[in-house]
C-alpha positions as CSV (number, residue, x, y, z in Angstrom):
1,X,104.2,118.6,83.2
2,X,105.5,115.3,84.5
3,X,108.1,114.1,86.2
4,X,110.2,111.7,88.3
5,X,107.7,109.4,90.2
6,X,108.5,110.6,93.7
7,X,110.2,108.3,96.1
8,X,108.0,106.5,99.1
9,X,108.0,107.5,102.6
10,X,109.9,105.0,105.1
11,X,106.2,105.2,106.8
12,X,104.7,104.0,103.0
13,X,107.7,101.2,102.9
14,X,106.8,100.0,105.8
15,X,103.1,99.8,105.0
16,X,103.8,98.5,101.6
17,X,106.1,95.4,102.9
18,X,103.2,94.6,105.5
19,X,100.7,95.0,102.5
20,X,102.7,92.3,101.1
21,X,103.2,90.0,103.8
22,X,98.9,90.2,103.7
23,X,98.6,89.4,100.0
24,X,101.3,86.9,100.5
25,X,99.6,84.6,103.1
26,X,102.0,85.5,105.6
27,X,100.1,87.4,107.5
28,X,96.3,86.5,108.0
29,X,92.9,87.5,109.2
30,X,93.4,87.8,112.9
31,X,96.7,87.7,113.0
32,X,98.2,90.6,115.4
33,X,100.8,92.8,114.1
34,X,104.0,93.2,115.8
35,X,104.2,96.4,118.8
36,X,105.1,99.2,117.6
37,X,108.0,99.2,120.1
38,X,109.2,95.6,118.4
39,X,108.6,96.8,115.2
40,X,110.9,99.7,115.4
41,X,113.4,97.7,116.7
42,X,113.2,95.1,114.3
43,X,113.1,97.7,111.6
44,X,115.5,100.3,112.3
45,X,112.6,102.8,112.3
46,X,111.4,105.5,114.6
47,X,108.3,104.8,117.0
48,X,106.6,107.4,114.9
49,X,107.2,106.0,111.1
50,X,105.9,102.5,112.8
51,X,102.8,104.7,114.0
52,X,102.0,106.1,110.4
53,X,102.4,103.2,108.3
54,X,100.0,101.3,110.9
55,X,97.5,104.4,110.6
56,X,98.1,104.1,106.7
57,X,97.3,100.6,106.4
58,X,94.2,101.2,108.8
59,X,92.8,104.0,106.5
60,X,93.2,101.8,103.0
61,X,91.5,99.5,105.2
């Protein structure tokens, strides 16, 4: 059975626009990602959806 694709996570979002910014050159090797305190801010996003999409984007490596 298939069905609708599901809808992403604000915590996969997030991850996936950072993803992005790395295959885009806007964001290099060595180059620190924002705090997770600016990032929410800057985002509109909880502390904790900041905290997954960082542990996401560490596990896909």
């Amino acid at each position: 059975m298939t069905g609708a694709p599901r809808q992403m996570t604000r915590y996969e979002e997030l991850a996936e626009d950072i993803a992005q910014s790395i295959h885009a050159g806007v964001l290099r090797l060595g180059d620190r990602l924002p705090s997770v305190r600016q990032a929410s801010a800057g985002r509109g996003v909880s502390q904790s959806t900041v905290f997954q999409a960082y542990y996401l984007l560490e596990a896909r490596g």
